[in-house]
PDB file of N, CA, C, O and CB in Angstrom:
ATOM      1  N   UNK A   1     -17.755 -19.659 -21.505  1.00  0.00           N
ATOM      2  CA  UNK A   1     -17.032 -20.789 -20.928  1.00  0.00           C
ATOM      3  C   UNK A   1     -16.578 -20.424 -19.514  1.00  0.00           C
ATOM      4  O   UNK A   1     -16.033 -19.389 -19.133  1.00  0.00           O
ATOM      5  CB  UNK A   1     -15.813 -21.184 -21.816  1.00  0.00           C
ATOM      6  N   UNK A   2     -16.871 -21.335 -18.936  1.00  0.00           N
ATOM      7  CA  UNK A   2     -16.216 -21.294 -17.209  1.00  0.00           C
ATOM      8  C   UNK A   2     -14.580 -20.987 -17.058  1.00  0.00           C
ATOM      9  O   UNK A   2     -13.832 -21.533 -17.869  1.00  0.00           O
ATOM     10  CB  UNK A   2     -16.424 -23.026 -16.388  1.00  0.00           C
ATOM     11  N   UNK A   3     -14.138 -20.305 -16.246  1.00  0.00           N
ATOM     12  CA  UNK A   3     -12.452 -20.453 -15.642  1.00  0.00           C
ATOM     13  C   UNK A   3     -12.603 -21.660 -15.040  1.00  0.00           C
ATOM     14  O   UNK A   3     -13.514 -21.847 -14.234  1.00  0.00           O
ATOM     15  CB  UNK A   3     -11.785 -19.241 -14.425  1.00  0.00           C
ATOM     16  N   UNK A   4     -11.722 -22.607 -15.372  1.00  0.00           N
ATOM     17  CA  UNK A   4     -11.190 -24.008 -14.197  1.00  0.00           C
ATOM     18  C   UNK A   4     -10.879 -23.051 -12.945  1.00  0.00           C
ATOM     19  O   UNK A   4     -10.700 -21.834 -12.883  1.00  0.00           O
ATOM     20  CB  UNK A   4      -9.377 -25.146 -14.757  1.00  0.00           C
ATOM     21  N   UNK A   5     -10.885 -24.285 -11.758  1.00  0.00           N
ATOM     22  CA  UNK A   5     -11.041 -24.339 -10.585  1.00  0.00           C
ATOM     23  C   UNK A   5      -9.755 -24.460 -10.703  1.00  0.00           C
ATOM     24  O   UNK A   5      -9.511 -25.050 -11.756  1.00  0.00           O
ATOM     25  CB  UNK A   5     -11.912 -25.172  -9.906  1.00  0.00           C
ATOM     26  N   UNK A   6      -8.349 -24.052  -9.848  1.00  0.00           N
ATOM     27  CA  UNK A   6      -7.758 -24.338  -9.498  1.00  0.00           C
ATOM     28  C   UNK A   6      -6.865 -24.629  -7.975  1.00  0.00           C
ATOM     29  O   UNK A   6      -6.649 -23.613  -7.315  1.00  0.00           O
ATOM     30  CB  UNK A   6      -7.710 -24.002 -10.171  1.00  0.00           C
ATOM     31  N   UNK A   7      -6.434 -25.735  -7.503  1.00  0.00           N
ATOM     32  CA  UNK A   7      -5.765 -26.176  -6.161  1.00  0.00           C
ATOM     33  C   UNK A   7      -4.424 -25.614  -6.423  1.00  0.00           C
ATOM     34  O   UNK A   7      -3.692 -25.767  -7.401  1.00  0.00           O
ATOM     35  CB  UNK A   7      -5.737 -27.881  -5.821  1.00  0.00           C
ATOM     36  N   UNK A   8      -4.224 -24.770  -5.085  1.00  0.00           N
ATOM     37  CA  UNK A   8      -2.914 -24.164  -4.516  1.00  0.00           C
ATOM     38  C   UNK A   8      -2.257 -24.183  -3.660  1.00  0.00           C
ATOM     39  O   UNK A   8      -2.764 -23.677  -2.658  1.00  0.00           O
ATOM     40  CB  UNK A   8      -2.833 -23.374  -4.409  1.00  0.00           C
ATOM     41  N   UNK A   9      -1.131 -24.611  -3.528  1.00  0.00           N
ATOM     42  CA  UNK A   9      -0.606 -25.069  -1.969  1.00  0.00           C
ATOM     43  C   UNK A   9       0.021 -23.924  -1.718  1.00  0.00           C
ATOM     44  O   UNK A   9       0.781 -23.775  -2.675  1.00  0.00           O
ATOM     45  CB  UNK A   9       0.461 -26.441  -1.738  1.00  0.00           C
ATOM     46  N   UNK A  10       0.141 -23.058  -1.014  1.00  0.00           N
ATOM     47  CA  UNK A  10       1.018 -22.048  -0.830  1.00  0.00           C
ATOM     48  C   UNK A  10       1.460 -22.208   0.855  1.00  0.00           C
ATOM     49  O   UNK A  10       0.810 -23.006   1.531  1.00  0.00           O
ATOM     50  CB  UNK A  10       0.269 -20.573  -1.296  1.00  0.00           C
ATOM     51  N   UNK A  11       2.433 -21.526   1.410  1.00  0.00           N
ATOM     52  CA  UNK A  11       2.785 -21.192   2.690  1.00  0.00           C
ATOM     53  C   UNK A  11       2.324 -19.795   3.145  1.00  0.00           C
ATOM     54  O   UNK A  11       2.863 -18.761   2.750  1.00  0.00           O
ATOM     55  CB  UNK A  11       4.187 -21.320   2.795  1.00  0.00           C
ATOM     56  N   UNK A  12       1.473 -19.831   3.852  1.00  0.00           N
ATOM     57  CA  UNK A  12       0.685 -18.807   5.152  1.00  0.00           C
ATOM     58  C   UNK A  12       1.575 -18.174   6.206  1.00  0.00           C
ATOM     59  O   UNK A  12       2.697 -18.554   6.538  1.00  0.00           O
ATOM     60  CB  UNK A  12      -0.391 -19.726   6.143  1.00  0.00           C
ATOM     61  N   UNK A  13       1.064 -17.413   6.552  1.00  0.00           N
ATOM     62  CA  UNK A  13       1.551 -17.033   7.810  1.00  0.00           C
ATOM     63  C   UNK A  13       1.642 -18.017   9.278  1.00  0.00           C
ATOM     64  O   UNK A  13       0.755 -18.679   9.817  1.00  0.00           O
ATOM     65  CB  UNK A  13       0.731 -15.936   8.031  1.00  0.00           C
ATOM     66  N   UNK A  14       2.779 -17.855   9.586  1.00  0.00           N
ATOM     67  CA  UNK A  14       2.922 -18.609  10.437  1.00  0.00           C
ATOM     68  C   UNK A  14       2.682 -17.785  12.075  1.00  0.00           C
ATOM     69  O   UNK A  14       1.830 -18.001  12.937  1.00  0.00           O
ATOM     70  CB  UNK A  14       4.262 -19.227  10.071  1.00  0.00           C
ATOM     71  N   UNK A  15       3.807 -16.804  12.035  1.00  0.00           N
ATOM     72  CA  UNK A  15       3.937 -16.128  13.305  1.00  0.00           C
ATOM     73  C   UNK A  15       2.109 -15.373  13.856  1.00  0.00           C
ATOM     74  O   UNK A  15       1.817 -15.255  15.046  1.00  0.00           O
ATOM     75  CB  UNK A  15       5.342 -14.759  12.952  1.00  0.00           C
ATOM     76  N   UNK A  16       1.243 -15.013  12.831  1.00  0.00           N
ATOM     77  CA  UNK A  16      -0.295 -14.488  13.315  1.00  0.00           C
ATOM     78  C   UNK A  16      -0.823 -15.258  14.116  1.00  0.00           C
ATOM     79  O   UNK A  16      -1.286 -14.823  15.170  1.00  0.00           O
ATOM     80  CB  UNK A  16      -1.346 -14.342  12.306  1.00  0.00           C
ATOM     81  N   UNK A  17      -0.855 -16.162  13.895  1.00  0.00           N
ATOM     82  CA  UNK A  17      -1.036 -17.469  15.047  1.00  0.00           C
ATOM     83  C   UNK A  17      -0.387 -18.171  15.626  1.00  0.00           C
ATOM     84  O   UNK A  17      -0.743 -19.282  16.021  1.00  0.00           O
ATOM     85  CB  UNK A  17      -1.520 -18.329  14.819  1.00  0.00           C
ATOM     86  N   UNK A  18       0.610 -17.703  15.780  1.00  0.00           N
ATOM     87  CA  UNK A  18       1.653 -18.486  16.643  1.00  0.00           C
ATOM     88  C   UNK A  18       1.828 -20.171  16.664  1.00  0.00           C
ATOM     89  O   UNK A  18       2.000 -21.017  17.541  1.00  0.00           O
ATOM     90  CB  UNK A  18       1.313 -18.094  18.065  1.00  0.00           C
ATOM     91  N   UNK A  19       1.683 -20.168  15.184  1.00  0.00           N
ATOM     92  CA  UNK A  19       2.188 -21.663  14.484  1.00  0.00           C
ATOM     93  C   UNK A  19       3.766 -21.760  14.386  1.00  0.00           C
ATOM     94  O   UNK A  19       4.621 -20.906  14.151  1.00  0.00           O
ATOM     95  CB  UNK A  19       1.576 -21.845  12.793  1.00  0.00           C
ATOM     96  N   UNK A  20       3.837 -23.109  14.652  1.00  0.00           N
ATOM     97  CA  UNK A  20       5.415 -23.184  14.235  1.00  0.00           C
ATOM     98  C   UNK A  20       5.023 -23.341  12.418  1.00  0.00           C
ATOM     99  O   UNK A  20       4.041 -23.786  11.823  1.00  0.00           O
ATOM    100  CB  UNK A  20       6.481 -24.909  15.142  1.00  0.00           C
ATOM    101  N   UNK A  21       6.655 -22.581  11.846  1.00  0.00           N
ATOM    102  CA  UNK A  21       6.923 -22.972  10.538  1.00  0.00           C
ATOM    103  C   UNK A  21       6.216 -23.716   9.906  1.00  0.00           C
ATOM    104  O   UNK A  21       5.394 -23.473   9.023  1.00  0.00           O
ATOM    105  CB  UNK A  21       7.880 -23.430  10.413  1.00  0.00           C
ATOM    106  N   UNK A  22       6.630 -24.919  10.494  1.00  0.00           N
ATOM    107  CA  UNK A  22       6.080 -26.256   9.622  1.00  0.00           C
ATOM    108  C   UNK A  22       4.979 -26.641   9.266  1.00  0.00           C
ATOM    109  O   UNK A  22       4.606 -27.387   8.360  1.00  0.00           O
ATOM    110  CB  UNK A  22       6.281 -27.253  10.053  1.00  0.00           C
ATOM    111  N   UNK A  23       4.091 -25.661  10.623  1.00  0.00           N
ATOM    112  CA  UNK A  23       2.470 -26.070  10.326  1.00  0.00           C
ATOM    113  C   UNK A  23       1.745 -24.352   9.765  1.00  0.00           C
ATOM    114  O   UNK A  23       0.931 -23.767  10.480  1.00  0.00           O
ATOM    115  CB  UNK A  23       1.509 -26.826  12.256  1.00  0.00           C
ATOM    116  N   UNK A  24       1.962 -24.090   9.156  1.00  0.00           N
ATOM    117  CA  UNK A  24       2.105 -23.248   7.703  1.00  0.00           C
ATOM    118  C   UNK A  24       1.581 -22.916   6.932  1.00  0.00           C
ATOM    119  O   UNK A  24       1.375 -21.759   6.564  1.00  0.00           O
ATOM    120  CB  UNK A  24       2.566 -23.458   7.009  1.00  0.00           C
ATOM    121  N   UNK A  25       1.058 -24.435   6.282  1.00  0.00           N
ATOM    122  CA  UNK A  25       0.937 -24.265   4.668  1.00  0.00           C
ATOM    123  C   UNK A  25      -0.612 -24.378   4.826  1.00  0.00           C
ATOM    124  O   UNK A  25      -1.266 -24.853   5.755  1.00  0.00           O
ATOM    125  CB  UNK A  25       1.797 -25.575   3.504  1.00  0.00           C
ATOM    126  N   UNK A  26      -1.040 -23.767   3.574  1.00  0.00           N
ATOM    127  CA  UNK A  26      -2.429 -23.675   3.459  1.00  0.00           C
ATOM    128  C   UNK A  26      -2.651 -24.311   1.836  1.00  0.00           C
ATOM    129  O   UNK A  26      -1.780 -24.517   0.991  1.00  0.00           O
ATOM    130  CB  UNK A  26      -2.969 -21.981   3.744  1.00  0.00           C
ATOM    131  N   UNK A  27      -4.062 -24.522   1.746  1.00  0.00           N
ATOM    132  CA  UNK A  27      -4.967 -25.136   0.592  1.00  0.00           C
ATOM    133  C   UNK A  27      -5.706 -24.192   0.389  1.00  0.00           C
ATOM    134  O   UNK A  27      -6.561 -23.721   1.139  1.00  0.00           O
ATOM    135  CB  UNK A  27      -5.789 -26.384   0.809  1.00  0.00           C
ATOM    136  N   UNK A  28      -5.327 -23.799  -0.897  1.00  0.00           N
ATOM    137  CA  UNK A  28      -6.750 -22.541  -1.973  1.00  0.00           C
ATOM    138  C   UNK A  28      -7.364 -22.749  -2.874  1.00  0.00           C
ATOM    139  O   UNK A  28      -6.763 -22.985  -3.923  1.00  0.00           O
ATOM    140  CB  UNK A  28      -6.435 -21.350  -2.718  1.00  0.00           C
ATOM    141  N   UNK A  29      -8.376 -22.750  -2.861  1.00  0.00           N
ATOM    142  CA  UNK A  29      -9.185 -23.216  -4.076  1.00  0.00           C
ATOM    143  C   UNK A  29      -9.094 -21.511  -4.604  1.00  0.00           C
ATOM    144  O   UNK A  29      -9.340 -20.588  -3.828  1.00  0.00           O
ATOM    145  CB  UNK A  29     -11.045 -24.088  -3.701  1.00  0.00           C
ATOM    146  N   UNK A  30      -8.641 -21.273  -6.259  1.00  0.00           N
ATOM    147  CA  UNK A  30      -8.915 -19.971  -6.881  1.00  0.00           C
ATOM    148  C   UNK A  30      -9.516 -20.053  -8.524  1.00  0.00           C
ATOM    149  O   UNK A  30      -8.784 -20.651  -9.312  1.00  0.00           O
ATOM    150  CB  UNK A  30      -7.469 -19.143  -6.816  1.00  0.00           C
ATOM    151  N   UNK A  31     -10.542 -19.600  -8.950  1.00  0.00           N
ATOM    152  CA  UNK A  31     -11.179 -19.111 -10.275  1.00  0.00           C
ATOM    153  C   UNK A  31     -10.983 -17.658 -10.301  1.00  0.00           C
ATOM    154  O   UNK A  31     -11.568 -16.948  -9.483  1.00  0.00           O
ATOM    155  CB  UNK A  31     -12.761 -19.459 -10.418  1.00  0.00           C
ATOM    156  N   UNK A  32     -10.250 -17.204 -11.128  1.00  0.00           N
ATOM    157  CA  UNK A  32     -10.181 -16.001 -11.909  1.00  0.00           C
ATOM    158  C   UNK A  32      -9.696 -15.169 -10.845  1.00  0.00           C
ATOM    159  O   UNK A  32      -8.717 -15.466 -10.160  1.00  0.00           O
ATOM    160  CB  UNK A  32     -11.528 -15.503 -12.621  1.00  0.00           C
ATOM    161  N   UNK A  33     -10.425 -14.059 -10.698  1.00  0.00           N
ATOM    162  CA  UNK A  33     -10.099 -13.505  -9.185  1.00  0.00           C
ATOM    163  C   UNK A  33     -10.220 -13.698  -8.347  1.00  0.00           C
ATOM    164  O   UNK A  33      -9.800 -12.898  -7.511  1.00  0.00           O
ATOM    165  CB  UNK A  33     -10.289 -12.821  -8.781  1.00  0.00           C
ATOM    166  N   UNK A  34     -10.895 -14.926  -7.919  1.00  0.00           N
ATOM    167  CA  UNK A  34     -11.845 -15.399  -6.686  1.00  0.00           C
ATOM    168  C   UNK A  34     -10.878 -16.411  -5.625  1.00  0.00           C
ATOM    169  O   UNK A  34     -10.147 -17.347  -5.949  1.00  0.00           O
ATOM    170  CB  UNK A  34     -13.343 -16.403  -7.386  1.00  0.00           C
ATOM    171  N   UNK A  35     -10.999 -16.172  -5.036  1.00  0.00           N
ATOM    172  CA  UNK A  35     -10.181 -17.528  -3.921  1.00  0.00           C
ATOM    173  C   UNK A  35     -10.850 -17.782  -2.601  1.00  0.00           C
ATOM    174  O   UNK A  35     -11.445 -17.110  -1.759  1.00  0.00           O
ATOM    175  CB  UNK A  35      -8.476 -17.097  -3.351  1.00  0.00           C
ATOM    176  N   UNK A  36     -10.573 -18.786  -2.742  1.00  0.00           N
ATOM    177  CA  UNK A  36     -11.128 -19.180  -1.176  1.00  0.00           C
ATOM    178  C   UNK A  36     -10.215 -20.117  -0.377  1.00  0.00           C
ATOM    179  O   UNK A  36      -9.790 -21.079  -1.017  1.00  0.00           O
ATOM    180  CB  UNK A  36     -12.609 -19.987  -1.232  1.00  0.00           C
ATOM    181  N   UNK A  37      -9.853 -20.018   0.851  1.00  0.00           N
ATOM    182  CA  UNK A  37      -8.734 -21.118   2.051  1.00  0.00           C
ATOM    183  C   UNK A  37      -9.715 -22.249   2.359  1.00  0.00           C
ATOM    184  O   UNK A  37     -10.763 -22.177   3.002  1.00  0.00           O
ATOM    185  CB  UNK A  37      -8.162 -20.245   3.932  1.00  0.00           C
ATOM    186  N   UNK A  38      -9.222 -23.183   1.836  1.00  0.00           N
ATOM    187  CA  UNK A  38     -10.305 -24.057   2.365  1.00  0.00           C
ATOM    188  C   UNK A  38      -9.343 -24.912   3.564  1.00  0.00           C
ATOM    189  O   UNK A  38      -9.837 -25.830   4.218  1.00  0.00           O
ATOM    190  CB  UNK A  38     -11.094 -25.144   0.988  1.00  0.00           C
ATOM    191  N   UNK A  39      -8.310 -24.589   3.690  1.00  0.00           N
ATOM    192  CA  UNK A  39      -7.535 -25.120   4.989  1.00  0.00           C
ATOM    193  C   UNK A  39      -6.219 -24.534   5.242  1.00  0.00           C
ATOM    194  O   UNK A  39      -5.312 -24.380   4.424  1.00  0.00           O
ATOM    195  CB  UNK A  39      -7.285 -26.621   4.919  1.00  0.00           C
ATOM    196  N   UNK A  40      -6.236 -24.203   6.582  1.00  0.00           N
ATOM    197  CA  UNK A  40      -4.229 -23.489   7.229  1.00  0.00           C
ATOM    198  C   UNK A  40      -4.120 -24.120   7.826  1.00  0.00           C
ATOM    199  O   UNK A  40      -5.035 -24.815   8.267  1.00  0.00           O
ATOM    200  CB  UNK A  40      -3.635 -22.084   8.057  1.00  0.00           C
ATOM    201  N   UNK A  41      -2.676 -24.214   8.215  1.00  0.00           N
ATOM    202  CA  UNK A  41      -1.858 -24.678   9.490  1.00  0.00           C
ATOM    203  C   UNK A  41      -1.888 -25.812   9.136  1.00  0.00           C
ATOM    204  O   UNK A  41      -2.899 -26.297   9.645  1.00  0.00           O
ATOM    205  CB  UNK A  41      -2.316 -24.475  10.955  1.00  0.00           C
ATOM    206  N   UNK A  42      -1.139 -26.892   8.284  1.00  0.00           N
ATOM    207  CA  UNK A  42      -0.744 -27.653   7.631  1.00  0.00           C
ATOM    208  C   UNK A  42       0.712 -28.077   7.733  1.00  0.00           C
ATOM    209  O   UNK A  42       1.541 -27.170   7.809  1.00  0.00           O
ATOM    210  CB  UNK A  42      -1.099 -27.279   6.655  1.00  0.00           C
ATOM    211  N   UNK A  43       1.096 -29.233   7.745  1.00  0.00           N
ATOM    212  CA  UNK A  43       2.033 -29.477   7.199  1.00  0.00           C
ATOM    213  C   UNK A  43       2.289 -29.548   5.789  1.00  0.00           C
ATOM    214  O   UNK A  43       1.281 -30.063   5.307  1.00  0.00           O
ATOM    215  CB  UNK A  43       2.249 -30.265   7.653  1.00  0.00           C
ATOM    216  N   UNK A  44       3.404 -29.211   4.555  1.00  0.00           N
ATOM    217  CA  UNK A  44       3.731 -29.186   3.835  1.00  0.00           C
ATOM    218  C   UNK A  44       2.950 -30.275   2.877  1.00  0.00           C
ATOM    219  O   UNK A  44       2.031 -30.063   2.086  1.00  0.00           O
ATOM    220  CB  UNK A  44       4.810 -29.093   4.139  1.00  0.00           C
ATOM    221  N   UNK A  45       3.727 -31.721   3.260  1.00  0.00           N
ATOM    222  CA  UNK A  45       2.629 -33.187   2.948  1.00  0.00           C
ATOM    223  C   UNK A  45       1.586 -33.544   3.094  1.00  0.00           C
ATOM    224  O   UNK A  45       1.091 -34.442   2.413  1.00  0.00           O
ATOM    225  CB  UNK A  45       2.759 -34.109   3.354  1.00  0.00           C
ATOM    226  N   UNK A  46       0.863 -32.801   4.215  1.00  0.00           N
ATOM    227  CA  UNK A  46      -0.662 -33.087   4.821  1.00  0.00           C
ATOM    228  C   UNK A  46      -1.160 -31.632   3.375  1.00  0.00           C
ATOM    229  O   UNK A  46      -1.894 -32.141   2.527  1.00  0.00           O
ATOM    230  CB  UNK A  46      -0.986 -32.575   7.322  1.00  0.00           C
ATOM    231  N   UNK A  47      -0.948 -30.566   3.176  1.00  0.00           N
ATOM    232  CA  UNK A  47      -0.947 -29.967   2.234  1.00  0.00           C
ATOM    233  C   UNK A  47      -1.442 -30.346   0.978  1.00  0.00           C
ATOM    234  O   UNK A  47      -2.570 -30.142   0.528  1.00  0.00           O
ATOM    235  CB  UNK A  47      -0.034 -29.693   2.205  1.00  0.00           C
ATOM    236  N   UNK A  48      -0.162 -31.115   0.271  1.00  0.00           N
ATOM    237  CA  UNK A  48      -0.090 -31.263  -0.934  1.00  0.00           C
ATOM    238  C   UNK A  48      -0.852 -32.507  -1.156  1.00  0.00           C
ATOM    239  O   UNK A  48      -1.330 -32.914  -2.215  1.00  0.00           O
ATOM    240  CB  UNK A  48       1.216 -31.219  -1.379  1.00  0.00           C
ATOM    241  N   UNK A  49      -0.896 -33.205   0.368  1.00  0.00           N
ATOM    242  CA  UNK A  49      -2.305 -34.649   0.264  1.00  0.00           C
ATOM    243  C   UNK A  49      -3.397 -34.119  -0.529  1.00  0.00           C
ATOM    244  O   UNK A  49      -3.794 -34.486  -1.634  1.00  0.00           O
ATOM    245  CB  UNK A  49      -3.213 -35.169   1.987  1.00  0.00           C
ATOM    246  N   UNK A  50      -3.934 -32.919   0.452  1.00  0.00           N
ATOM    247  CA  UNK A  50      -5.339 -32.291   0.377  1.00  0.00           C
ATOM    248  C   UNK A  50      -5.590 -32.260  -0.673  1.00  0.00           C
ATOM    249  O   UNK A  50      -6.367 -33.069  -1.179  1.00  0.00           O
ATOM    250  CB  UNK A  50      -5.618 -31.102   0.835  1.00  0.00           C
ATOM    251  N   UNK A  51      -4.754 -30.900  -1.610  1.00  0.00           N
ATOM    252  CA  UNK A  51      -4.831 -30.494  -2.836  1.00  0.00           C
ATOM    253  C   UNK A  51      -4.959 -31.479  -3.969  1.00  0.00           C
ATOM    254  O   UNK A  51      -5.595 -31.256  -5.000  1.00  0.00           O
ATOM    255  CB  UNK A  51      -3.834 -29.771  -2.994  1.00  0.00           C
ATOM    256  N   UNK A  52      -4.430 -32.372  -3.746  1.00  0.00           N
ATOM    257  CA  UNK A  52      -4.179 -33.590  -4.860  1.00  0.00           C
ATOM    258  C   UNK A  52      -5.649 -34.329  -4.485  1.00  0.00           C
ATOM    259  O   UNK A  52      -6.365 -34.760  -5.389  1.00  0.00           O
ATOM    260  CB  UNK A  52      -2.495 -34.781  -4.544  1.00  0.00           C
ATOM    261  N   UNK A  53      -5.925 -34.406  -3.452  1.00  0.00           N
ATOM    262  CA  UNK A  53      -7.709 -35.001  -3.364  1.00  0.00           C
ATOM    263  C   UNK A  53      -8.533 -34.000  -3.579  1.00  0.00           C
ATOM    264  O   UNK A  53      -9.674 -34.461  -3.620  1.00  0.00           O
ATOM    265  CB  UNK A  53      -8.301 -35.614  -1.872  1.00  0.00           C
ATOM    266  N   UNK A  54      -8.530 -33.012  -3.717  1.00  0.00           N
ATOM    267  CA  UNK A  54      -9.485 -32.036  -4.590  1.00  0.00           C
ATOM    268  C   UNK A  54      -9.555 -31.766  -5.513  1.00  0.00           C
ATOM    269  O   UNK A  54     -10.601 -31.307  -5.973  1.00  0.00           O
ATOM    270  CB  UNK A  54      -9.601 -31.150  -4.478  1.00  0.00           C
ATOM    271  N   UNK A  55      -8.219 -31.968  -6.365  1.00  0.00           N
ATOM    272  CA  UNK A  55      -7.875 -31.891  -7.324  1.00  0.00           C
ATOM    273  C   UNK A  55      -8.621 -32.941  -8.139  1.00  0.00           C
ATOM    274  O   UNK A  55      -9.301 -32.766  -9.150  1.00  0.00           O
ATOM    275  CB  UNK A  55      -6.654 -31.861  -7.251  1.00  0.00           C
ATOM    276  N   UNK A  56      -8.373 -33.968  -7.541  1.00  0.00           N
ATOM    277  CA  UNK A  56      -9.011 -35.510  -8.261  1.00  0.00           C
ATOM    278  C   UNK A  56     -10.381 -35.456  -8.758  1.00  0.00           C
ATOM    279  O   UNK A  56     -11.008 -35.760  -9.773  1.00  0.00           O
ATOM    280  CB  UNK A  56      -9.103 -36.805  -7.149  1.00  0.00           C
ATOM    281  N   UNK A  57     -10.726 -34.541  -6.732  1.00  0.00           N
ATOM    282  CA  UNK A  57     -12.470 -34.360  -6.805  1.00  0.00           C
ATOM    283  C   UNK A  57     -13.050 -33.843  -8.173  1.00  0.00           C
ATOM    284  O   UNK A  57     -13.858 -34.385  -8.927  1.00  0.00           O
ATOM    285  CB  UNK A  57     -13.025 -33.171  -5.644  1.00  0.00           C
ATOM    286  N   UNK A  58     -12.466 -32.756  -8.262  1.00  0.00           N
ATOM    287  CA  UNK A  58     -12.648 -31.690  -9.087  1.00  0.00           C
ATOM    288  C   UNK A  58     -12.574 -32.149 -10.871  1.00  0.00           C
ATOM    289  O   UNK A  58     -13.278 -31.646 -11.747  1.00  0.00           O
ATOM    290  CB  UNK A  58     -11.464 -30.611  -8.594  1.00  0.00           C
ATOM    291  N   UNK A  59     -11.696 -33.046 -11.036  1.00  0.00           N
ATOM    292  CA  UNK A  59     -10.983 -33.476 -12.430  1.00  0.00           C
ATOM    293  C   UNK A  59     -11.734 -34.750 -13.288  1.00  0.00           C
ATOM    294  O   UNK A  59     -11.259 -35.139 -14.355  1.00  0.00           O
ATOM    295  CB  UNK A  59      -9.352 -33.999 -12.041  1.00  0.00           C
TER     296      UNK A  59
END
C-alpha cells in the first residue's frame, strides 16, 4: 500500500533571503521520508490557499 501524500504549511526562513516575516511561509508536499517545497515566500493565507488546492487536487 502507498503512504498518502501529504500538504504542509509550515514557516521558512525568512532572514536567508531577506524576506520580510510575513512573506515566509512555505507549501510541502511530504510521503514518508520524502518532501518536496513546492512554494516559499508566501503569505500565511496565500499559503494555506495553496495547500487546500492541492489538497483537493490530490483527494
Amino acid at each position: 500500500m502507498n503512504t498518502p501524500v501529504t500538504v504542509e504549511v509550515d514557516m521558512g526562513s525568512a532572514s536567508s533571503r531577506s524576506r520580510p516575516p510575513e512573506r515566509a511561509w512555505l507549501v510541502r508536499l511530504r510521503r514518508a521520508d520524502r518532501s518536496v517545497i513546492v512554494a516559499i515566500g508566501l503569505r500565511h493565507n496565500a499559503a494555506d490557499r495553496l495547500a487546500q488546492q492541492i489538497s483537493d487536487l490530490l483527494g
